[in-house]
N, C-alpha and C positions, 0 to 999 in steps of 0.2 A: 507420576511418571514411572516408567518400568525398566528396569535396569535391565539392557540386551542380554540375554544367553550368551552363551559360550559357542552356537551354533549363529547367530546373527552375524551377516554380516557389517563389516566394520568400514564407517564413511572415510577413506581418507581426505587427507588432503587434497591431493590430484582430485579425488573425487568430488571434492566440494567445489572446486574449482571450475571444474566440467559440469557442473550442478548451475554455479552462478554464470556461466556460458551461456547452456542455453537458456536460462530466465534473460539475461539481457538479450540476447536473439528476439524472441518472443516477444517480450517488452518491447523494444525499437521497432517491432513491425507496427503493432499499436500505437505506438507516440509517434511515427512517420505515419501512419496514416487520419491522427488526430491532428497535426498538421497539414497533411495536405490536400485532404479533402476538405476542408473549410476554405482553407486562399481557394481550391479551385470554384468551391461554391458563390463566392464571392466576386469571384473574375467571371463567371455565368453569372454575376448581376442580379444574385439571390439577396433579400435582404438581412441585414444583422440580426433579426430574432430568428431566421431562417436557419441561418449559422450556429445560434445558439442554440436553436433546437435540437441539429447534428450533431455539437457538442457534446452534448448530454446522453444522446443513446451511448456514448460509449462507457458510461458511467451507467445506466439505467440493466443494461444488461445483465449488470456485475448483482444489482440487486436482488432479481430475480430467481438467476442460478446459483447463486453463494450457496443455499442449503442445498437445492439435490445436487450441485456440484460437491460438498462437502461429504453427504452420503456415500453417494459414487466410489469418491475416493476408498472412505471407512471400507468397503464392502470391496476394492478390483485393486488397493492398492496403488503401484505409483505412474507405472509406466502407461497404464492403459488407458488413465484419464490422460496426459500428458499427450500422449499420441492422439486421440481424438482432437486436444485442445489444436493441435500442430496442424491438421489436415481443416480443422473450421479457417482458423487463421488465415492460411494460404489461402484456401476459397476465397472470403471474405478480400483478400488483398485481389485477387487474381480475378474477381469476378468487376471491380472497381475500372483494371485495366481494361478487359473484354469489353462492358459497355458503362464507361464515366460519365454518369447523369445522374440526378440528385440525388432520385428513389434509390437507385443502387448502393451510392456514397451512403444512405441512411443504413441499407441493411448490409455493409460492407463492416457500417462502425456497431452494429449489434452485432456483430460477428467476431469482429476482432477484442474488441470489449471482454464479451462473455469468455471467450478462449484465455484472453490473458489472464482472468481473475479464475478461473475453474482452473489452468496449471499451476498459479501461485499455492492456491489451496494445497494440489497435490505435493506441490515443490516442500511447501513449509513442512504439510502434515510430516513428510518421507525425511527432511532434515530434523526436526522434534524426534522423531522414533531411533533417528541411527546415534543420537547423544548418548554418550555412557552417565554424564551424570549433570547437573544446575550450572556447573562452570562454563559446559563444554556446548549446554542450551546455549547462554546468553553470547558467548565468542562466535558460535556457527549462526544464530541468528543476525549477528552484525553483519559478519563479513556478507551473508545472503542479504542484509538491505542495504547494499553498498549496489548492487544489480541494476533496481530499478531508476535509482538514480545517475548511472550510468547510460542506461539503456535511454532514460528521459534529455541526455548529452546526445547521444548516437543516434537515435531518430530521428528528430526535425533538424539535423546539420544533415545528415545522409539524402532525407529528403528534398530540403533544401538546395542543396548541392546538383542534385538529379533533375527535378524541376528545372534549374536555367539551363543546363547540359542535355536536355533532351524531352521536357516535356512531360507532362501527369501520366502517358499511357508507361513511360517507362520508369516513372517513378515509383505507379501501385506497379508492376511487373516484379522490380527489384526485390520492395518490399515482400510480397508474397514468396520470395525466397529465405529472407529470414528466420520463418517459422521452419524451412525445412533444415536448417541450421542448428534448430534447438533439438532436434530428433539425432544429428549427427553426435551430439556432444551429449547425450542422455541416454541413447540407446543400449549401450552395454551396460548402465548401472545395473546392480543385481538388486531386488525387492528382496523385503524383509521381510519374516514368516508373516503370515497373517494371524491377525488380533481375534484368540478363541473369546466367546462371548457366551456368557452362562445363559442356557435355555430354562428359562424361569417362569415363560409360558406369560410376560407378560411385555407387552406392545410399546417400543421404547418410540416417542414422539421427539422432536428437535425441540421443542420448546418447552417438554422437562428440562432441560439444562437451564433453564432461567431459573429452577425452583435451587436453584445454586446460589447463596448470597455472593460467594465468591465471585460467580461467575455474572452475576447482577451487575456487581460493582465494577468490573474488569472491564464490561461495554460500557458502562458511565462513562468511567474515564477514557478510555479509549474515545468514545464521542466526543468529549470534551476537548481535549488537545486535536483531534484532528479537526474539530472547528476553528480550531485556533490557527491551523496550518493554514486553512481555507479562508477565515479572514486576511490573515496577515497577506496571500497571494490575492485577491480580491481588494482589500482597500489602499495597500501601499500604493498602487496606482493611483489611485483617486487622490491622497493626502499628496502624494509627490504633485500631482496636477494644480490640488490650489496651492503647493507651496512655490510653483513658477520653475520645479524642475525639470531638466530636459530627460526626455524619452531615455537615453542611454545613462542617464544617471541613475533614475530610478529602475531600468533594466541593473544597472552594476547593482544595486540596494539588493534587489530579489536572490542574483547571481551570488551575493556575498552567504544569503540566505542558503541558498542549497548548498554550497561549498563547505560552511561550518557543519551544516548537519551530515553531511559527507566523512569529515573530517573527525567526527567523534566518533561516526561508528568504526571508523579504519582501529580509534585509540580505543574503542571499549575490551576486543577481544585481550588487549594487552592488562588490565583490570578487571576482569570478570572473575579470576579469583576473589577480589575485594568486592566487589560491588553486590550491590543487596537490592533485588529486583525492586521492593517494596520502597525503600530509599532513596531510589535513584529517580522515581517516577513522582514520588512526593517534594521532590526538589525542584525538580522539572516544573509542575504544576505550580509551587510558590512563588521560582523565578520567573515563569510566564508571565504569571498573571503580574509582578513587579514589572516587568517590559513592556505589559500593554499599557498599564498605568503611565509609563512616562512616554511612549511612542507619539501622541499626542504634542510634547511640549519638545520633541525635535523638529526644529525648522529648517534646518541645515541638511545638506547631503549627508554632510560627512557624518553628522551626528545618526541619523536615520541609519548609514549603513553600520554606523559601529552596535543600534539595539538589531541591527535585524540580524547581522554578525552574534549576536549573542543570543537573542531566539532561537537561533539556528541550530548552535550548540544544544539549549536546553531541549528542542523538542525533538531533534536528534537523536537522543539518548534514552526516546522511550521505547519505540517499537521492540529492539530486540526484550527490554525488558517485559511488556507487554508478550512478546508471545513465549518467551522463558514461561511466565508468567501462568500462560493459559497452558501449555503444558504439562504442567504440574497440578493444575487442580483440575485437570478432564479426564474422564475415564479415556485409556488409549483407547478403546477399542469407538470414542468418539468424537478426536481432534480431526478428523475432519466437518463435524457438526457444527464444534464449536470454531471451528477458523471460518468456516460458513458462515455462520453469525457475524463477527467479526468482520467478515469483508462487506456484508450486506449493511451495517452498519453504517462505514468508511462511506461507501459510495452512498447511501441514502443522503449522508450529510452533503455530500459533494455536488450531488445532484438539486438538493434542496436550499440547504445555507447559504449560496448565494445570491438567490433571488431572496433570501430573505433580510441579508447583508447589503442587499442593496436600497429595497423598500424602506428597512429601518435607516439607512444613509443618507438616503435623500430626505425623510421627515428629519429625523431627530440629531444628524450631523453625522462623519465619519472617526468624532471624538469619544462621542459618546457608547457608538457600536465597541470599541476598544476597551472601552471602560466596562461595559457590559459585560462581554465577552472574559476579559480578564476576573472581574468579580466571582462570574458562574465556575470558572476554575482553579478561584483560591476556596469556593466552600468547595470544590470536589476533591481536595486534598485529604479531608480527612478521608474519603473514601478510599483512596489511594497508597494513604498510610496502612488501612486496615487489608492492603491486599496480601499482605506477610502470607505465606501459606502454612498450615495444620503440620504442626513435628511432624507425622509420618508423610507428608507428603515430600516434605524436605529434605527427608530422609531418604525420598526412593522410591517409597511404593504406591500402588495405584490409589486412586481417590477409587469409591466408593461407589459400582455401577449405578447411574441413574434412570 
């Protein structure tokens, strides 16, 4: 990571503030429109795999454009992917209200999808670059994944809310206003010089970055805990169902779940002088896999909300260290590549692991997916342990152009 000039500008506080603005903007147009286009699909009398189908493009987009959205960025910097993301967005929303029929709702959720996951990228890339030094990584990392979790509140209550008050045409209406929201609250930031890149006459490919153990190891883990997010949101339902819990109990179980993980990144920025990226994720990883181990043998509500209350915490506390993380072992001039990677990753799981958390749930039980699951992310601990990053990268300076 490259310690800002004397000529950079410097993110304040205000700034970061007006940063995690408009990503929750942006975010709630997408999480209100991944709500409300499926109840409407539904109430047109579309069937459940129908639904699930529409589901998924919202994730499936993310896949695809993660790397030349990641490019993009490296190469026009922050505001310009950001604006583009903002005007798809609003389409996507505004073209749902114009004419609400399925095919639309399909490419309304490729639309808002792609947009939300191509301005993350720029969002983080442009937070990673304005940090003075690894402290100041993992505190502005937190406080920005405080965003979408907020945004994941404000959306389907907004939509919700709108839906009985007036109906789908003026709920996507609303919505497509949001994204112009995120433009209000972003547009004065100032971009940071752009990242000179040594002409060395040879042809950098995205998938050199794999030949990085580092950064090998970084998607492992990263894969592996957000399987874990995606099980634990995928089977709690189902365990709560044969345990004879009522829908609002096991809704509080899930609710107790986001709240903690909420609740640790508010406390990491207060700790990030002490906290040791590579530590904090190897702990993470052991006491997972400890909570899927016993998730199983809670029968009880209350028991169930006190592990999912504690998962929550633990996997809570990895992201910001994860992308501290990848910032320090990527050449600047290619953290947009590599958060590319990364996002395409996220969604590949998201998209995949739970048709396949399902298939194995129905064969071989919803105890054994736990156990599984848990297993594969106590051996990816030691991967996790070795993410320490190379003296000089911890020191400051750039990893090694790939």
């Amino acid at each position: 990571m490259n310690t800002p000039d004397a000529e950079s500008p410097r993110l304040t506080q205000w700034g970061l503030t007006r940063l995690i603005a408009g990503h929750i903007s942006l975010h709630a147009c997408m999480a209100g429109m991944r709500m409300a286009a499926p109840l409407m699909a539904l109430r047109e009398g579309y069937s459940p795999l129908a639904v699930g189908f529409l589901l998924s493009l919202f994730a499936l987009t993310q896949v695809f454009l993660a790397l030349p959205a990641g490019r993009f960025a490296d190469r026009h910097g922050f505001k310009r992917p950001v604006g583009l993301a903002v005007a798809v967005a609003s389409s996507g929303a505004a073209l749902a209200c114009a004419l609400p029929v399925f095919p639309v709702l399909c490419l309304s959720a490729l639309m808002t999808g792609g947009a939300m996951g191509a301005a993350s990228i720029s969002l983080q890339r442009f937070v990673g670059r304005s940090a003075q030094n690894t402290t100041q990584l993992k505190s502005m990392f937190s406080w920005l994944s405080i965003g979408p979790a907020l945004a994941n509140f404000v959306g389907p209550l907004t939509a919700g809310l709108l839906i009985d008050l007036g109906g789908f045409r003026l709920t996507f209406f609303c919505l497509a206003t949001f994204p112009l929201m995120t433009w209000a609250w972003v547009r004065h930031t100032r971009e940071l010089p752009a990242v000179t890149v040594a002409a060395d006459g040879k042809k950098r490919r995205a998938w050199d970055l794999m030949r990085q153990p580092m950064m090998r190891r970084l998607l492992l883990v990263n894969w592996l805990l957000s399987s874990c997010w995606d099980v634990h949101t995928f089977i709690v339902p189902v365990l709560g169902h044969e345990r004879g819990l009522s829908a609002s109990s096991i809704g509080a179980i899930l609710g107790g779940f986001a709240l903690a993980a909420t609740g640790v990144r508010v406390a990491i920025p207060l700790l990030a002088a002490h906290a040791r990226e590579w530590v904090v994720v190897t702990g993470a990883m052991l006491s997972t896999a400890l909570l899927f181990a016993a998730y199983p043998f809670m029968h009880s509500a209350a028991a169930m909300a006190t592990c999912s209350a504690l998962l929550g915490l633990s996997l809570g506390s990895v992201q910001p260290m994860i992308m501290s993380t990848l910032h320090q072992i990527t050449p600047e001039a290619r953290h947009g590549e590599a958060l590319g990677f990364r996002l395409m990753a996220i969604n590949a799981s998201s998209v995949v692991m739970p048709l396949l958390f399902g298939t194995a749930g129905a064969v071989l039980g919803v105890s054994l997916v736990f156990w599984t699951v848990g297993g594969a992310v106590a051996l990816g601990a030691r991967s996790a342990w070795r993410l320490r990053p190379p003296p000089k990268a911890a020191a400051g300076s750039t990893p090694a152009a790939l």
